[in-house]
DRENLUM-905392 format. One line per field, with one value per residue (C-alpha): residue number from 0; residue in three letters; x negated, z, y. Coordinates in pm, whole numbers. Layout:
N
k = (NUM / ...) $
r = (ALA / ...) $
X = (X / ...) $
Z = (Z / ...) $
Y = (Y / ...) $
REM end
This chain:
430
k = (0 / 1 / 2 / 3 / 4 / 5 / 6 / 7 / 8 / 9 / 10 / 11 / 12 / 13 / 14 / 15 / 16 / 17 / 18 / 19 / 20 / 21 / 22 / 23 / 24 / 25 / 26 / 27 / 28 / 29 / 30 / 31 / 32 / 33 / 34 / 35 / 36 / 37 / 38 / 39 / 40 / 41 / 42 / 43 / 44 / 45 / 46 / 47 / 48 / 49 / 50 / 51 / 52 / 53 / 54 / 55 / 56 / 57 / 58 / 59 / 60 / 61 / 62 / 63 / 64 / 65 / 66 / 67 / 68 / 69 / 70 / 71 / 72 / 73 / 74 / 75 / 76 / 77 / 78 / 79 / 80 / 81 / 82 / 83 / 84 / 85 / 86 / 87 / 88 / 89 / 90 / 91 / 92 / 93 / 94 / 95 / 96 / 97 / 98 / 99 / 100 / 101 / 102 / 103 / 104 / 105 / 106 / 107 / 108 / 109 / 110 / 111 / 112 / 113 / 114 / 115 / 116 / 117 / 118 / 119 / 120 / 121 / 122 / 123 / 124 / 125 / 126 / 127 / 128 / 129 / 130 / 131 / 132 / 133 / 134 / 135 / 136 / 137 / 138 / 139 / 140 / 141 / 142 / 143 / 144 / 145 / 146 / 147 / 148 / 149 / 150 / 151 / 152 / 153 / 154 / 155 / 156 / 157 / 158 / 159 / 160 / 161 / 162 / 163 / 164 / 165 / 166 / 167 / 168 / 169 / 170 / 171 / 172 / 173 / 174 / 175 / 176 / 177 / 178 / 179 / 180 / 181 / 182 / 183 / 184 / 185 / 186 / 187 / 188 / 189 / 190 / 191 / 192 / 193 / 194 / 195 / 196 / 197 / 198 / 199 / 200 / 201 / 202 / 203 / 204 / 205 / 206 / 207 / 208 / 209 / 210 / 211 / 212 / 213 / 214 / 215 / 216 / 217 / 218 / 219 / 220 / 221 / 222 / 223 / 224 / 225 / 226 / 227 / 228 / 229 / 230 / 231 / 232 / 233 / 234 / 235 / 236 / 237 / 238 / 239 / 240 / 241 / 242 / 243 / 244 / 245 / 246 / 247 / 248 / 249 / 250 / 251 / 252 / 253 / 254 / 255 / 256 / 257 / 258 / 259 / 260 / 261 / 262 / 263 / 264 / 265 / 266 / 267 / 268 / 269 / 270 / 271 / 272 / 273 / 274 / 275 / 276 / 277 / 278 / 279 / 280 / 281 / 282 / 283 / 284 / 285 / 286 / 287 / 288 / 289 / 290 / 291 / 292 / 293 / 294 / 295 / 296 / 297 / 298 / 299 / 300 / 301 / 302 / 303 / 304 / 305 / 306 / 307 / 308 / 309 / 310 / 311 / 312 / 313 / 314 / 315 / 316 / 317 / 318 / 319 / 320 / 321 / 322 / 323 / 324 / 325 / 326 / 327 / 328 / 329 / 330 / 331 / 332 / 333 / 334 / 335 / 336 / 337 / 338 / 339 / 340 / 341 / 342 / 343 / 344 / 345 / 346 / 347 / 348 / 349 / 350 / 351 / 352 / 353 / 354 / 355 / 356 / 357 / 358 / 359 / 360 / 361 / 362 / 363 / 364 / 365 / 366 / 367 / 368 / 369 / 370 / 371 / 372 / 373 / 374 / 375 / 376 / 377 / 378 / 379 / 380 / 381 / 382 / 383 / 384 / 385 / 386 / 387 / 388 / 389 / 390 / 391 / 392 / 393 / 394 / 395 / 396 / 397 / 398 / 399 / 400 / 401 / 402 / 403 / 404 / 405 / 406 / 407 / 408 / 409 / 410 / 411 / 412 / 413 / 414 / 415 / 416 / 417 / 418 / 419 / 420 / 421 / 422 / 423 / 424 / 425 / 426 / 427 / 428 / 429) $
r = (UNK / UNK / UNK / UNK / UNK / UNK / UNK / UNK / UNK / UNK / UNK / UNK / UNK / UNK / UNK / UNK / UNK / UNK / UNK / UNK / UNK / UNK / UNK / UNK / UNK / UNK / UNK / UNK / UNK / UNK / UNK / UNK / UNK / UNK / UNK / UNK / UNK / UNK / UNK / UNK / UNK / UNK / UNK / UNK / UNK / UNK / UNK / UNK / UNK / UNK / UNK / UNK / UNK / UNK / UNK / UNK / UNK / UNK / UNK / UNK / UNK / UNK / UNK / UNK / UNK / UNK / UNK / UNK / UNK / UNK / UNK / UNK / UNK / UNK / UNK / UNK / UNK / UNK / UNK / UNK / UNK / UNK / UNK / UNK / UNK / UNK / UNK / UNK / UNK / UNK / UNK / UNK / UNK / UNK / UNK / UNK / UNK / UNK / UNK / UNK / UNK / UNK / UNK / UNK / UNK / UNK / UNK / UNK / UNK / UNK / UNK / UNK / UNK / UNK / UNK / UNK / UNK / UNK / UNK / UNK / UNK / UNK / UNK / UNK / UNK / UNK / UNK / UNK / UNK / UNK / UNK / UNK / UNK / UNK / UNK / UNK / UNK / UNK / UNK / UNK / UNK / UNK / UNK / UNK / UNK / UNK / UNK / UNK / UNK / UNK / UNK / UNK / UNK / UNK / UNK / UNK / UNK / UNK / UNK / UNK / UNK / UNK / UNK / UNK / UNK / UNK / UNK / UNK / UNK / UNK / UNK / UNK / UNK / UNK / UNK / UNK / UNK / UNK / UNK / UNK / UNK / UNK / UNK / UNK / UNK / UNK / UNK / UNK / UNK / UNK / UNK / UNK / UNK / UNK / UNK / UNK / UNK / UNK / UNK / UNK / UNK / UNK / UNK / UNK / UNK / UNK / UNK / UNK / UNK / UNK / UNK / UNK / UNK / UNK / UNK / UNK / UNK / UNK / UNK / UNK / UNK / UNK / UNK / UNK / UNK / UNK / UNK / UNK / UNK / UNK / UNK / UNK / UNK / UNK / UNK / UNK / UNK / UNK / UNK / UNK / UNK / UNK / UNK / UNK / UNK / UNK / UNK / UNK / UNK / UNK / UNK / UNK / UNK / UNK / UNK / UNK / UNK / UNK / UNK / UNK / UNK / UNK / UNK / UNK / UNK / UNK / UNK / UNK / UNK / UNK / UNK / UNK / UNK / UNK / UNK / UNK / UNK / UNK / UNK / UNK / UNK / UNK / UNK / UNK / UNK / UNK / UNK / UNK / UNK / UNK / UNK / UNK / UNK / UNK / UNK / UNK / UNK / UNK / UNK / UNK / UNK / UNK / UNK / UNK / UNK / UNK / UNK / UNK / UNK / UNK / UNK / UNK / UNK / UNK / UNK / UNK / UNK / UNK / UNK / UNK / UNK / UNK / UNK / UNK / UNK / UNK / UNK / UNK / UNK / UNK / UNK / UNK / UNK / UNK / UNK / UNK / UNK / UNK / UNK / UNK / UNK / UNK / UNK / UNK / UNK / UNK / UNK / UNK / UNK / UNK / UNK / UNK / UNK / UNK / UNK / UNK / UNK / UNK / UNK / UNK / UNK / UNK / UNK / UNK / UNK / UNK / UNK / UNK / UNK / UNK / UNK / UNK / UNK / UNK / UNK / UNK / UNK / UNK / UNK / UNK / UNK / UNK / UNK / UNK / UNK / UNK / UNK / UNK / UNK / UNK / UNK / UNK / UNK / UNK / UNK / UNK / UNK / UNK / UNK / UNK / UNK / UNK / UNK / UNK / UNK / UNK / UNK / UNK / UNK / UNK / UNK / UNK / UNK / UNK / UNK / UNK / UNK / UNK / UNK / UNK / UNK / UNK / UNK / UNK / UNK / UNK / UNK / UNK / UNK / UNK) $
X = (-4826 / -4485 / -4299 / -4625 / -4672 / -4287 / -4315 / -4535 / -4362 / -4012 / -4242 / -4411 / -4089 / -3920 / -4234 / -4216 / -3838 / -3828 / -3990 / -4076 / -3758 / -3870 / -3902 / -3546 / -3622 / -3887 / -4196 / -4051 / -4354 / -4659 / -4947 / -4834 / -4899 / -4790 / -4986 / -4855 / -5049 / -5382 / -5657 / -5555 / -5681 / -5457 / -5496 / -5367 / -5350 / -5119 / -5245 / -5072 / -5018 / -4881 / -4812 / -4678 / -4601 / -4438 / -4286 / -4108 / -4306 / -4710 / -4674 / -4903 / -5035 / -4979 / -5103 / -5283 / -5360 / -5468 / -5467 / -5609 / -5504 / -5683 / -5553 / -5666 / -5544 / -5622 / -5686 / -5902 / -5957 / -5662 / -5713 / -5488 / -5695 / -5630 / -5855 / -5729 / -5863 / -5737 / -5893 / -5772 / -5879 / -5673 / -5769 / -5526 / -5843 / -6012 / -5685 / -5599 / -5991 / -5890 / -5608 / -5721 / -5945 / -6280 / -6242 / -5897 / -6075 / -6337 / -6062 / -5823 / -6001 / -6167 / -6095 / -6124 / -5961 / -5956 / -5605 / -5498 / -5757 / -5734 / -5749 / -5450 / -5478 / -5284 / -5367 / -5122 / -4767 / -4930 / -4972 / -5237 / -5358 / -5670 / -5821 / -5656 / -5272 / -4961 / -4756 / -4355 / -4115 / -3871 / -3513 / -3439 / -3411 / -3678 / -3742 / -4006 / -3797 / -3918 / -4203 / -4431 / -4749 / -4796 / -5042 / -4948 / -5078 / -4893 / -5073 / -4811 / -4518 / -4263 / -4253 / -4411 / -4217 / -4383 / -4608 / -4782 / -4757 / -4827 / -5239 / -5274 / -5433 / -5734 / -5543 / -5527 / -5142 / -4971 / -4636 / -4450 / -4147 / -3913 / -3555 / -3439 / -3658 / -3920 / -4248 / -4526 / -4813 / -5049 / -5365 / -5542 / -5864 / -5996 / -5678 / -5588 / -5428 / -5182 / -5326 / -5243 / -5504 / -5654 / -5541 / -5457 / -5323 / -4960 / -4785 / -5038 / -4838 / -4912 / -4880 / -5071 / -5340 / -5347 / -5719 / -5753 / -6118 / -6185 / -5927 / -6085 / -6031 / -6100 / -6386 / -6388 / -6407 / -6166 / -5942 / -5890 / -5698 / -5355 / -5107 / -4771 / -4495 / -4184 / -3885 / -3624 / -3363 / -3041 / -2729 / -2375 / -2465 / -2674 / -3073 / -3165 / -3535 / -3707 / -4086 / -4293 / -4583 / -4828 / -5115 / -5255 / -5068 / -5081 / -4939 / -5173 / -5100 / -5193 / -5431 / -5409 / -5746 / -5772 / -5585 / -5380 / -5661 / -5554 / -5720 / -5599 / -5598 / -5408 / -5240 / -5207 / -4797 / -4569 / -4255 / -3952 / -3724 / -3492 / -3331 / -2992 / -2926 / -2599 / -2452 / -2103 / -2037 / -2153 / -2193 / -2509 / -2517 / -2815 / -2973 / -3246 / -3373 / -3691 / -3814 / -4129 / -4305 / -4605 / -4593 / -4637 / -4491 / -4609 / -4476 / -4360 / -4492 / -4827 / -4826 / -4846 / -5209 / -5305 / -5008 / -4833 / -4548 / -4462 / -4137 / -4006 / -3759 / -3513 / -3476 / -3184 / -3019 / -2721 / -2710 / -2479 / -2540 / -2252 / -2240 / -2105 / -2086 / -2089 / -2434 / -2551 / -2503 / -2500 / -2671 / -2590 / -2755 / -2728 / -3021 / -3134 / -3377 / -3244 / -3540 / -3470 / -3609 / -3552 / -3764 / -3634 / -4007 / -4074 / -3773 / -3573 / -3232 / -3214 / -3036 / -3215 / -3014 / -2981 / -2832 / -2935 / -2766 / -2873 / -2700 / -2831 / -2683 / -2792 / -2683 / -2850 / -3095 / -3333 / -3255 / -3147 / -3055 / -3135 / -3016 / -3172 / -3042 / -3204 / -3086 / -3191 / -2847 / -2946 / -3123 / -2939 / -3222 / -3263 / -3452 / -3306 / -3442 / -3298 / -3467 / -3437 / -3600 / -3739 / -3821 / -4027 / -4151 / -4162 / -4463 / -4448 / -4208 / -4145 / -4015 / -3878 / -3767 / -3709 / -3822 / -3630 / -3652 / -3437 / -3287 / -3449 / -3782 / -3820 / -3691 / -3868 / -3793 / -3713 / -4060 / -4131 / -3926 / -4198 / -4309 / -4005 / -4180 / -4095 / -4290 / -4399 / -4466 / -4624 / -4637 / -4842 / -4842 / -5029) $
Z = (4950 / 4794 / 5175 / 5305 / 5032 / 5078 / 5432 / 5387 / 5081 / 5294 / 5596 / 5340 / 5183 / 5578 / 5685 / 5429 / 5471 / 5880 / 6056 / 6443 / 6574 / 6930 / 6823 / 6747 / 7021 / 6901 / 7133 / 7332 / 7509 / 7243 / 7241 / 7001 / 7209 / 7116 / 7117 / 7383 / 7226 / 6974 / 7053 / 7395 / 7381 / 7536 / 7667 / 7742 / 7740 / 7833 / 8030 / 7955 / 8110 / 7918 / 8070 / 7922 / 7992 / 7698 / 7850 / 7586 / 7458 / 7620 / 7878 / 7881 / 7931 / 7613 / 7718 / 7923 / 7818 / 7988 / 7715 / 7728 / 7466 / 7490 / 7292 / 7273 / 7019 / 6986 / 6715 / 6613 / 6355 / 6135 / 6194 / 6419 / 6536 / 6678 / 6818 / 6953 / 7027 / 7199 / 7392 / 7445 / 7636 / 7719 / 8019 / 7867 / 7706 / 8041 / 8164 / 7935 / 7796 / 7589 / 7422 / 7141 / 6913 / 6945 / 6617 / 6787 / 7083 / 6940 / 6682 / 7015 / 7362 / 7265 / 7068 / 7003 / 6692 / 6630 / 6626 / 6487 / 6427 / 6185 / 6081 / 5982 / 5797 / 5557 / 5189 / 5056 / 5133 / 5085 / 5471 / 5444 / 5676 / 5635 / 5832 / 6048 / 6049 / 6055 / 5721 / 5796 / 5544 / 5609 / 5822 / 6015 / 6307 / 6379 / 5958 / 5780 / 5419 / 5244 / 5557 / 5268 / 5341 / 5685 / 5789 / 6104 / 6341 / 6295 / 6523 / 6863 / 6574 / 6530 / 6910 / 7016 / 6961 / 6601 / 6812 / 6881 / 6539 / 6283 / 6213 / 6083 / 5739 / 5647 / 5353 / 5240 / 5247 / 5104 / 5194 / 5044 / 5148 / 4906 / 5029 / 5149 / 4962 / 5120 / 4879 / 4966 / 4828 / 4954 / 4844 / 5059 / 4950 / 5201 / 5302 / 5596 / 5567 / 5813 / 6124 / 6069 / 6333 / 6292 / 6264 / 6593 / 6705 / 6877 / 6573 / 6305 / 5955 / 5806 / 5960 / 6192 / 6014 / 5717 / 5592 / 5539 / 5414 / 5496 / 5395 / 5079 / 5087 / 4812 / 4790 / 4810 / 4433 / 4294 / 4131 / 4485 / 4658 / 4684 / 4596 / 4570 / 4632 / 4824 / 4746 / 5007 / 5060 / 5241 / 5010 / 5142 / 5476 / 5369 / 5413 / 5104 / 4990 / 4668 / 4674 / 4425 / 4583 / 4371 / 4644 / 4751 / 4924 / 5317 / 5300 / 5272 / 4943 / 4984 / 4689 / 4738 / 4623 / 4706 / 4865 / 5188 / 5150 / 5109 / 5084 / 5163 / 4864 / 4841 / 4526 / 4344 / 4338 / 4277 / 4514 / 4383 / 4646 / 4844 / 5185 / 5314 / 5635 / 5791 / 6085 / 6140 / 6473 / 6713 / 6454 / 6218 / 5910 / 5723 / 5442 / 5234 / 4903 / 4753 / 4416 / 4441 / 4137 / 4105 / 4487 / 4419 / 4617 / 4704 / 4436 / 4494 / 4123 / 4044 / 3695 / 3884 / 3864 / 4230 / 4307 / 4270 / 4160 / 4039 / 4187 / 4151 / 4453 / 4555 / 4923 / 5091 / 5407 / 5521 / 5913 / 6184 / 6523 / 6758 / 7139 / 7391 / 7747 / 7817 / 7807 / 7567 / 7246 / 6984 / 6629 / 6375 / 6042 / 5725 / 5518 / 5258 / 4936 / 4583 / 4331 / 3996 / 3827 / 4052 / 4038 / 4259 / 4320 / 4575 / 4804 / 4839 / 4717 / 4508 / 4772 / 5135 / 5383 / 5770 / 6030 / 6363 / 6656 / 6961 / 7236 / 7492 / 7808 / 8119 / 8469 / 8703 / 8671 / 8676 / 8490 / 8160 / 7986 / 7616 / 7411 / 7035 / 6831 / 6454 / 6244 / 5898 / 5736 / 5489 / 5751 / 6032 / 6277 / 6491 / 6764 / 7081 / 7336 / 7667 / 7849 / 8116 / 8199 / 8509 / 8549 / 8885 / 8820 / 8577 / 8425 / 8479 / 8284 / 8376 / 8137 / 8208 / 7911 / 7764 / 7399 / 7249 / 6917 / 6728 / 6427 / 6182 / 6116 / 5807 / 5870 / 6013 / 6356 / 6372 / 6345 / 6658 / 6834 / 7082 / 7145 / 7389 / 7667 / 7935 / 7977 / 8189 / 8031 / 8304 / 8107 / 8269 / 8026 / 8190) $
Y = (591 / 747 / 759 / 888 / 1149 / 1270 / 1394 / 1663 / 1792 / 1825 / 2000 / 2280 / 2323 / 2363 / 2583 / 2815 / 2860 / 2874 / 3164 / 3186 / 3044 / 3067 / 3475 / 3510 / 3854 / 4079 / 4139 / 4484 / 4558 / 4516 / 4748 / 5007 / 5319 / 5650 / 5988 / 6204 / 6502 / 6534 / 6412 / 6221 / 5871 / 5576 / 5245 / 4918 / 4565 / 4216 / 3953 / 3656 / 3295 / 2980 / 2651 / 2370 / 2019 / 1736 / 1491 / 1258 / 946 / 987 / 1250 / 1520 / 1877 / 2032 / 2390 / 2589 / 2919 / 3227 / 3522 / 3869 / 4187 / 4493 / 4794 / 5141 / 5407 / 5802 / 6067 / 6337 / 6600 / 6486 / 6149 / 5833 / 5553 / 5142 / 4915 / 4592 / 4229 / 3907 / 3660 / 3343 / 3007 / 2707 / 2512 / 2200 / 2028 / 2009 / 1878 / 1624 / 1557 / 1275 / 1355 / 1582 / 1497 / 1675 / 1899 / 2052 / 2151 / 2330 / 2481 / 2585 / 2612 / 2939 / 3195 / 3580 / 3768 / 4152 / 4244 / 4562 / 4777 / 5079 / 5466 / 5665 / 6022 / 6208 / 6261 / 6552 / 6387 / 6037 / 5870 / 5618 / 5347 / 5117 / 4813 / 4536 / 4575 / 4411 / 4473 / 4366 / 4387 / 4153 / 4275 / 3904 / 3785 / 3518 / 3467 / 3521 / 3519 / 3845 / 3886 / 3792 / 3988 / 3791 / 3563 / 3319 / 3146 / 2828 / 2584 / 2593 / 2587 / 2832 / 2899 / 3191 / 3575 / 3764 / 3931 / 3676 / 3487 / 3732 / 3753 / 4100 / 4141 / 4360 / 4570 / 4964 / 5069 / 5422 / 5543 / 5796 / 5972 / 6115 / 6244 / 5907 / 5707 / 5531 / 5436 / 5162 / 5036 / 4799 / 4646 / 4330 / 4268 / 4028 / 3804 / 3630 / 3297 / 3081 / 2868 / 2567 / 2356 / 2089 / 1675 / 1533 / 1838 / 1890 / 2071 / 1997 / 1979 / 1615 / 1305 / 1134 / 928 / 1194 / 1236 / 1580 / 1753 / 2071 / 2407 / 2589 / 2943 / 3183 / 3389 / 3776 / 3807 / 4112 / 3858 / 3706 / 4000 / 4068 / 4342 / 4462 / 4736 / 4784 / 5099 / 5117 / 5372 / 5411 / 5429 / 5474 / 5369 / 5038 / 5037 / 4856 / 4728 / 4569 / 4466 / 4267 / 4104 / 3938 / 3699 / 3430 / 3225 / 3225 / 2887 / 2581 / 2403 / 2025 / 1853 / 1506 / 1449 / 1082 / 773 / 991 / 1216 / 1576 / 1905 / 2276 / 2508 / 2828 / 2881 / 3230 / 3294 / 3619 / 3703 / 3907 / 4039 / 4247 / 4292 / 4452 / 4585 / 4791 / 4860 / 4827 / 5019 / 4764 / 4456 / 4390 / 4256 / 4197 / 3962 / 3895 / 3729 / 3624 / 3415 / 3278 / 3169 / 2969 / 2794 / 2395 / 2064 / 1706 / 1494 / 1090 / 1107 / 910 / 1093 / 1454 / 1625 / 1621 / 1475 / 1836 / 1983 / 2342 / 2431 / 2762 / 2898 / 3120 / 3189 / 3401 / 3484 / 3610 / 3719 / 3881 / 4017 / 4063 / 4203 / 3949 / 3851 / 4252 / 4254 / 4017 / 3916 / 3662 / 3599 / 3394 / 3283 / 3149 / 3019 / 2811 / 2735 / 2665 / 2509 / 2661 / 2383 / 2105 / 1787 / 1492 / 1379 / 1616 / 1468 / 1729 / 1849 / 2126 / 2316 / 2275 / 2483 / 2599 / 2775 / 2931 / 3031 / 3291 / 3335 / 3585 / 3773 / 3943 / 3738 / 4059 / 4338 / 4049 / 3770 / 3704 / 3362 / 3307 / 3023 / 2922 / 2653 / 2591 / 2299 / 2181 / 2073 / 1839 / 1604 / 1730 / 1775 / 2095 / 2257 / 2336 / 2605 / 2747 / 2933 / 3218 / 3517 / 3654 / 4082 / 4007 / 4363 / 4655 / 4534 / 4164 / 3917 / 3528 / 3327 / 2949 / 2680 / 2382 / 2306 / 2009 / 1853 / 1608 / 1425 / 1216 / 1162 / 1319 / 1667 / 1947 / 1953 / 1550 / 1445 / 1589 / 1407 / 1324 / 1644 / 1798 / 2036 / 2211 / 2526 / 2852 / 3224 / 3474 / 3823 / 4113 / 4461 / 4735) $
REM end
């Protein structure tokens, strides 16, 4: 009971801290289409292919995905507009009929979601934007650190780019723009909460055998939305940000509710942070910090209520991006979680750290190659992921790559062991 109860605390704890590794490189070609003049309306879209094959312990399809975004934007009479939806299915559980489970097929063979959708107009010098958007506050590459307002979509991992992970929350945002002082407010009053899947899925959080009931969300009560603010302004060549963010957390929190029986709450927390970002002629340097309050942890502990933990945190980040290889380049990272008020229950030190490594260069006009390595340094296990890159045409993009996971069992990327993949990405914009 105490082993099994210890390996999902180390995974939230490793979730919350990792972002989209396999997004160290920002989506360049996403639907966010600019107004050539008033009241000209623009559209779009990506049609997108994903194959994928694991191959280490039972080998199998592991994904098979044809995926549609529409996009159209315009304005009138003082006003910007966004629509956007997806639509995905994934041929893999036709493929491979019985090697999901029932309730992850009907969770991830179909699926539609509104993407951004929203109205932008002017109120004196205030800008404001309501409905379906994406919110980004963090400065990273491939983190999610003080990316706090997000929602993702957490059930193929950390692999896809942001694009394609972040789930855009319903919310009402203000900015304001004073000298060089930027000014946001933001108010979610229906959240949107990380994908996690279903058990017996490929990346699904808890271990195999876990008995977990159904995810309770909150209802759309007032005291159920979130908040918060962000000030940033550039100051002797730095861009510099604080926010306070007071929400529901988009991470599942796990009741144990029984014996290996869990439940998925979401807990009400408060982040504190900041980023730094400067450029240094051709280098990069940027970092971030956060304290969380209120976020609890699987506890080895029988005395715990619901076998929980409060554990208060502070995350930070320190990164650097440097050209290389004449036209590439190469980013490195520093991160890592310190408990404030450790307790050795959970399993963890009070200092869980890791690094990252992206290597990335142009071979021709063509092709590029693109390297990613992510290790956990207290259990020493990492992710590994070449891959190259194919331009067959302007609007067409091929990608090629290996995903590879290692190290021991009870670290994030170790306990996939079993899951390495090879994989295919056909991307059509239009």
């Amino acid at each position: 009971m105490n082993l099994f109860r210890s390996k999902p605390t180390l995974l939230a704890l490793a979730l919350a801290m990792l972002a989209s590794a396999g997004s160290a490189t920002a989506a360049n070609d996403d639907l966010d289409l600019d107004l050539d003049e008033a009241g000209k309306t623009r559209a779009g879209g990506i049609l997108q292919f994903d194959l994928a094959r694991t191959y280490a312990d039972r080998e199998h399809w592991s994904m098979a995905r044809s995926r549609a975004e529409l996009s159209a934007q315009g304005s009138s009479s003082g006003f910007k507009w966004k629509i956007s939806g997806r639509a995905d299915a994934d041929a893999v559980f036709a493929i491979d009929s019985g090697f999901y489970p029932d309730a992850v097929r009907r969770d991830q063979q179909y699926q539609f979601d509104l993407r951004e959708t929203y109205v932008d107009f002017s109120a004196g010098e205030v800008d404001v934007r309501l409905g379906r958007q994406h919110i980004v506050w963090g400065e990273m590459v491939g983190l999610f650190f003080a990316d706090v307002v997000s929602a993702r979509d957490l059930r193929t991992f950390y692999l896809p780019d942001f694009e394609q992970l972040r789930i855009p929350q319903w919310a009402a945002r203000a900015e304001y723009y004073f000298g060089e002082t930027h000014a946001e407010l933001v108010w979610i009053p229906s959240p949107s909460y990380d994908r996690i899947g279903k058990p017996g899925a490929e990346f699904y959080p808890l271990p195999r055998g876990a008995n977990v009931r159904g995810e309770v969300k909150p209802d759309g009560s007032l005291g159920n939305t979130n908040w918060g603010g962000r000030l940033s302004r550039l100051v002797g060549g730095w861009d510099v940000s604080g926010f306070y963010y007071r929400s529901l957390d988009v991470a599942q929190t796990f009741y144990v509710v029984g014996l290996n029986e869990f439940e998925p709450r979401h807990d009400r927390i408060t982040q504190l942070g900041g980023t730094v970002a400067k450029d240094f002629g051709e280098f990069v340097l940027k970092g971030e910090v956060v304290h969380t309050r209120g976020r609890q942890f699987l506890s080895t502990d029988p005395a715990a209520p619901n076998g929980l933990v409060r554990q208060d945190t502070l995350d930070y980040v320190i990164g650097v991006d440097v050209p290389a290889f004449n036209d590439g380049r190469i980013n490195l990272q520093y991160f890592a979680r310190r408990a404030a008020n450790h307790d050795p229950s959970i399993g963890t030190d009070r200092t869980e750290g890791g690094a990252s490594i992206l290597l990335g260069t142009r071979v021709t006009q063509a092709w590029e190659t693109e390297a990613l390595l992510v290790s956990m340094l207290n259990r020493t296990d990492f992710m590994f992921r070449p891959k190259v890159k194919w331009t067959a045409a302007k609007n067409l993009k091929v990608t090629f790559g290996v995903d590879v996971f290692g190290g021991k069992p009870n670290g994030l990327f170790g306990r996939y062991d079993d899951r390495d993949r090879v994989y295919t990405e056909a991307r059509w914009s239009f």
